[in-house]
Backbone as a printed PyTorch tensor [residue, N CA C, xyz], in Angstrom:
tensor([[[ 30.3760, 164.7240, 127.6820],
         [ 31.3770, 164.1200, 128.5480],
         [ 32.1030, 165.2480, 129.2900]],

        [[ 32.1280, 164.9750, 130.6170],
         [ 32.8530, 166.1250, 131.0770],
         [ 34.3140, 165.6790, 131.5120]],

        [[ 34.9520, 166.9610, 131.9080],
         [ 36.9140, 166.2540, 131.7980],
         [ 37.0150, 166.0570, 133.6330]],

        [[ 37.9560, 164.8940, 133.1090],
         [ 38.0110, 164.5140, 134.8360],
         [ 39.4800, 165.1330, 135.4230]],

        [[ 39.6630, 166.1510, 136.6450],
         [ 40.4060, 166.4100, 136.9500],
         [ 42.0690, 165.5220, 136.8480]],

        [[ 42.8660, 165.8200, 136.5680],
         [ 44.3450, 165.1590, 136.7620],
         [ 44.8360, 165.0890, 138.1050]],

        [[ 45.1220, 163.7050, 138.8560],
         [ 45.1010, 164.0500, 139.8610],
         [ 46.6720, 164.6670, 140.3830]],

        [[ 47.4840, 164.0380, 139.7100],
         [ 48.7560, 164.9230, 139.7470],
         [ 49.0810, 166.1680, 138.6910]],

        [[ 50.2560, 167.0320, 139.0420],
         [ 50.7550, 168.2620, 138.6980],
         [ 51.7310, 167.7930, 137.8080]],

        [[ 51.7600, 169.2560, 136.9000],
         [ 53.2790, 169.3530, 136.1870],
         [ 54.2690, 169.0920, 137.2300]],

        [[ 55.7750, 168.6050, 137.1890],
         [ 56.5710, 169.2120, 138.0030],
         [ 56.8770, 167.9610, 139.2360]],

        [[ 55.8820, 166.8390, 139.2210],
         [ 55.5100, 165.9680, 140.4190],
         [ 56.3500, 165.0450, 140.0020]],

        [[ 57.1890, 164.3500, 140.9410],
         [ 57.9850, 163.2930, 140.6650],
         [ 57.3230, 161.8470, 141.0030]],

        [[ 57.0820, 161.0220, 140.1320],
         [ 56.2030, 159.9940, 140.4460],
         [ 56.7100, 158.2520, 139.8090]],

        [[ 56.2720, 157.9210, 140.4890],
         [ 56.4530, 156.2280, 139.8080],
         [ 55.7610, 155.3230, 139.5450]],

        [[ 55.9880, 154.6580, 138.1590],
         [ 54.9980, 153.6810, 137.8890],
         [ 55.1180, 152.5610, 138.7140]],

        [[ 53.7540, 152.1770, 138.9970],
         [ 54.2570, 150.8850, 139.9560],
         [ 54.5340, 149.5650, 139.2790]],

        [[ 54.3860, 149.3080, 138.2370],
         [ 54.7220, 147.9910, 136.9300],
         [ 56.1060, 147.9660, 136.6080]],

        [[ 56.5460, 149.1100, 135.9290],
         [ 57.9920, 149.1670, 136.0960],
         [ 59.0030, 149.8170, 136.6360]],

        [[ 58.6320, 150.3310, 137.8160],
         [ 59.4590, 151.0390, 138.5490],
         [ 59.7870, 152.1180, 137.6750]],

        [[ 59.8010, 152.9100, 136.8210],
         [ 60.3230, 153.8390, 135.7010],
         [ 59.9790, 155.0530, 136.9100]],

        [[ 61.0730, 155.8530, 137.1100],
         [ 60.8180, 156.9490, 138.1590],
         [ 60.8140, 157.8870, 137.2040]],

        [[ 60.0880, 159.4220, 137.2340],
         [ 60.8550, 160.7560, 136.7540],
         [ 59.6480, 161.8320, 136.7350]],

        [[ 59.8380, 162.7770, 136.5350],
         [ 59.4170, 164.0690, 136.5140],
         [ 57.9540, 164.2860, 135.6780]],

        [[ 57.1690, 164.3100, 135.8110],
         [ 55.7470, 164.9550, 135.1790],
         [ 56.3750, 166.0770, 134.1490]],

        [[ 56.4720, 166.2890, 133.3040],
         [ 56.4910, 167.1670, 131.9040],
         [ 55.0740, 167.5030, 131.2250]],

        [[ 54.7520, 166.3670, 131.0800],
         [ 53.1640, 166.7870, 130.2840],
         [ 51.9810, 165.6720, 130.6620]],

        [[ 50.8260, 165.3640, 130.5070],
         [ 49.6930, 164.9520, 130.6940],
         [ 48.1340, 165.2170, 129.5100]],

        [[ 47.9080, 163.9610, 129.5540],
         [ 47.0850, 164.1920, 128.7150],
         [ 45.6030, 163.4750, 129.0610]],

        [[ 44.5260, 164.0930, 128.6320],
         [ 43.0230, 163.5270, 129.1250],
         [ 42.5090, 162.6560, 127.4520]],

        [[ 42.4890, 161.4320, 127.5150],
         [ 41.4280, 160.9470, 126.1820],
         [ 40.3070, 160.7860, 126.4760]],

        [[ 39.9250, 160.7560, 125.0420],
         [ 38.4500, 160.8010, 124.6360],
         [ 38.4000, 159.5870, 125.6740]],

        [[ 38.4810, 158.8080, 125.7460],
         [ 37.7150, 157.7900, 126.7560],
         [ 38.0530, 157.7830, 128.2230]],

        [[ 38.3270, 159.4790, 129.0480],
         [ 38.3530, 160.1320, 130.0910],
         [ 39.7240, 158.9910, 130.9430]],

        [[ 40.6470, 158.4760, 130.1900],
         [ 41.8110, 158.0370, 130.3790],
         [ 42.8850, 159.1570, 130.6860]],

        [[ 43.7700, 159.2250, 131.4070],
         [ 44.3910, 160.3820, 131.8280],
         [ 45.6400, 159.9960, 132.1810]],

        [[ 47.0310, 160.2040, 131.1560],
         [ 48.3100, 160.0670, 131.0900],
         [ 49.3190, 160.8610, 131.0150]],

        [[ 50.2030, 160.4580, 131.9600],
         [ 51.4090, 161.6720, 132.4270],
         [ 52.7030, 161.1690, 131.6410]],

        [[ 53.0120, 161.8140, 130.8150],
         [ 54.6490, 161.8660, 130.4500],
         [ 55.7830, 162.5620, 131.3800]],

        [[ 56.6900, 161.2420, 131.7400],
         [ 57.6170, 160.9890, 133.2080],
         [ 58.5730, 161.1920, 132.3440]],

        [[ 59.5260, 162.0610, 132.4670],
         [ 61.4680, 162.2240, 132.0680],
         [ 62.1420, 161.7280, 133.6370]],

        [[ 62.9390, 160.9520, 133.2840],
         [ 63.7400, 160.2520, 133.8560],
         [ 65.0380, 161.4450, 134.3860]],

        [[ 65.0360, 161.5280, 135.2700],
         [ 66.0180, 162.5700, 136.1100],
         [ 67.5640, 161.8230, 136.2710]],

        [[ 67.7620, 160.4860, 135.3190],
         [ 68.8500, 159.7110, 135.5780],
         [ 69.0460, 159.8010, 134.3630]],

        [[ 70.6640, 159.6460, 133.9940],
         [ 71.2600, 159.3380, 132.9930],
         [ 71.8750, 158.1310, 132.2410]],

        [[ 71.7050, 157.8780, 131.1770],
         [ 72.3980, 156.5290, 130.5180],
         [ 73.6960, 157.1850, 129.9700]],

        [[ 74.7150, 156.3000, 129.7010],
         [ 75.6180, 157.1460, 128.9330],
         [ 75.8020, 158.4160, 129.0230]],

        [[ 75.8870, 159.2240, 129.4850],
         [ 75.7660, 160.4780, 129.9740],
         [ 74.5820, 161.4110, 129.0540]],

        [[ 73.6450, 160.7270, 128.7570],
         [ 72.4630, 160.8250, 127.5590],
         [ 71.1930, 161.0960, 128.7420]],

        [[ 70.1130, 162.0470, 128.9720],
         [ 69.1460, 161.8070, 129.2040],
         [ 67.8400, 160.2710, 128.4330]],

        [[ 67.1170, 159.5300, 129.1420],
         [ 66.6350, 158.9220, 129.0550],
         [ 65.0930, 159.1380, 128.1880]],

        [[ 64.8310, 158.2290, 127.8100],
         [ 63.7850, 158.8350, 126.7180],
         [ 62.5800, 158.9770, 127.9380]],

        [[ 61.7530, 159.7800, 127.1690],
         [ 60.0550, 160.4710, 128.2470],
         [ 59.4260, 158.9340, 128.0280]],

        [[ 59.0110, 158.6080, 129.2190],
         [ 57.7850, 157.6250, 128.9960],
         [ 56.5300, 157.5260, 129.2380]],

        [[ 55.4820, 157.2230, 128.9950],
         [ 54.0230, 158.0060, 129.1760],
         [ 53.3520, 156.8720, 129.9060]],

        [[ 52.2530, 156.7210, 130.8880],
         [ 51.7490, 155.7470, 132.0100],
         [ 50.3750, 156.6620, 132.0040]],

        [[ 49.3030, 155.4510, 132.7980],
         [ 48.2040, 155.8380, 132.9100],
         [ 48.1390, 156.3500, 134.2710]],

        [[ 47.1130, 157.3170, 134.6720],
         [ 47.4520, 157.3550, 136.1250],
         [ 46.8950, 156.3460, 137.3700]],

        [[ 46.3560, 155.4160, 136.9570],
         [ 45.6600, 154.4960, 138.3270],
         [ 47.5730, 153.6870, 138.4700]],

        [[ 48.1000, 153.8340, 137.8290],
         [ 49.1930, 153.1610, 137.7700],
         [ 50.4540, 153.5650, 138.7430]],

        [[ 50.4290, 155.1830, 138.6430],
         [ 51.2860, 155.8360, 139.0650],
         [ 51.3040, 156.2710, 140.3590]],

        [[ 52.6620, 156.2370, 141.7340],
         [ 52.2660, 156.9970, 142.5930],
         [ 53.5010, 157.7650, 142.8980]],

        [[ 53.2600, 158.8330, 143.6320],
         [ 54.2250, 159.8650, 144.1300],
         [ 55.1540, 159.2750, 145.0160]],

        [[ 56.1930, 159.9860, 144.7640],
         [ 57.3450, 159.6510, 145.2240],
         [ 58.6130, 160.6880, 145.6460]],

        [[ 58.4180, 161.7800, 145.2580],
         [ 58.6470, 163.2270, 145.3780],
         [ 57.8440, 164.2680, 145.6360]],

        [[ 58.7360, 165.4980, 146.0570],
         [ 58.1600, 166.7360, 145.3410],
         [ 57.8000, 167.0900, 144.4480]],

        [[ 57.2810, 168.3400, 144.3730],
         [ 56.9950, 168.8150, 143.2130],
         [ 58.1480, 170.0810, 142.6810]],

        [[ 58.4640, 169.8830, 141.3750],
         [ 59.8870, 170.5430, 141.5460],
         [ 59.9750, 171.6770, 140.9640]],

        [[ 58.7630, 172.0760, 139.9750],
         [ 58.2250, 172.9580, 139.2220],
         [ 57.9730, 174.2160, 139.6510]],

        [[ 58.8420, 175.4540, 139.7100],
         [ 58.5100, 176.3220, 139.6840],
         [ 57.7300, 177.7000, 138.5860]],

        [[ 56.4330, 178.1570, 138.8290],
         [ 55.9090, 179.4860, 137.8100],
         [ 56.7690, 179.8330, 137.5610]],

        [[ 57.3690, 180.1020, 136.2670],
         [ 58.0380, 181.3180, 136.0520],
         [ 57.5790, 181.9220, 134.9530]],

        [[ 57.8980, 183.4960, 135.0700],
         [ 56.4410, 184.2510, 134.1020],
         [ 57.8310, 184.9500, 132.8850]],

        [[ 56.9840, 185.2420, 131.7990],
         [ 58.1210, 185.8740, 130.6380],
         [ 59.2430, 185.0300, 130.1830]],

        [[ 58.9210, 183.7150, 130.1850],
         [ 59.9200, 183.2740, 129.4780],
         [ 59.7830, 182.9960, 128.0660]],

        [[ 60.5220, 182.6450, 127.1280],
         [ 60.5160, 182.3760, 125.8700],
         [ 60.5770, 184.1070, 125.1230]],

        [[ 60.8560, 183.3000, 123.6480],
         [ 60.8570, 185.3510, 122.9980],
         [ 60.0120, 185.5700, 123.1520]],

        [[ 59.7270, 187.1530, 122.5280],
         [ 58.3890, 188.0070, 122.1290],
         [ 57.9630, 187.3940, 121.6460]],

        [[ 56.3270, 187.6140, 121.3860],
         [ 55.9220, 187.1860, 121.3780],
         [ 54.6060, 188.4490, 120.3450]],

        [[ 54.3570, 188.4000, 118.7950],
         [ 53.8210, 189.1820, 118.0330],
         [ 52.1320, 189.0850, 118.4450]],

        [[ 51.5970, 189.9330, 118.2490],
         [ 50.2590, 189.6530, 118.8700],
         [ 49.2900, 189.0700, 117.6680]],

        [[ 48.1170, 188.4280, 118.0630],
         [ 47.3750, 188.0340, 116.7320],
         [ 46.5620, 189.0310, 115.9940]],

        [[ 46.5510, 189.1330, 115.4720],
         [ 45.4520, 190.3210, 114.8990],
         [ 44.3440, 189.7770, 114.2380]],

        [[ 44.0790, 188.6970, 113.4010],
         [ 43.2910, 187.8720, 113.1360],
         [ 43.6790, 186.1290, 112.9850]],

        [[ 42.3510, 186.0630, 113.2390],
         [ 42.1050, 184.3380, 113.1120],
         [ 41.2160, 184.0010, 111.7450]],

        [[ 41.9560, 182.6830, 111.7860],
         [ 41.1690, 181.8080, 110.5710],
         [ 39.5260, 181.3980, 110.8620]],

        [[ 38.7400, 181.9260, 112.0540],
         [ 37.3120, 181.7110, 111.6020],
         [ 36.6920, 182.8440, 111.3530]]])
């Protein structure tokens, strides 16, 4: 089975068209049955609470923004190097 491209980006602001649920691309995922789903964070607030991530298929979803995601290189701590692996 080969993997089928994603057609949207990290970073892409998009909407489901079923429930209107708007927000931000965070993560994406390809299944075994070449199904391909984007986890959307909601850029709006409840209660002054961010909104929970919600996950959609993509024939579902369409753009509605930019893309808001900028590279940025060196973030997070150091980072120890591996020296060996478990095989």
């Amino acid at each position: 089975m080969e993997p089928i491209d994603f057609k949207f980006n990290l970073g892409d602001i998009l909407k489901d068209r079923i429930t209107g649920f708007e927000g931000v691309v965070i993560c994406r995922a390809q299944w075994l049955a070449n199904c391909n789903t984007y986890g959307l964070q909601s850029q709006k607030l409840k209660e002054a609470k961010p909104l929970e991530r919600q996950h959609f298929d993509e024939p579902n979803l369409e753009p509605v923004g930019r893309n808001i995601y900028k590279a940025v290189r060196g973030t997070g701590g150091p980072e120890r190097p591996v020296t060996q692996t478990n095989r």
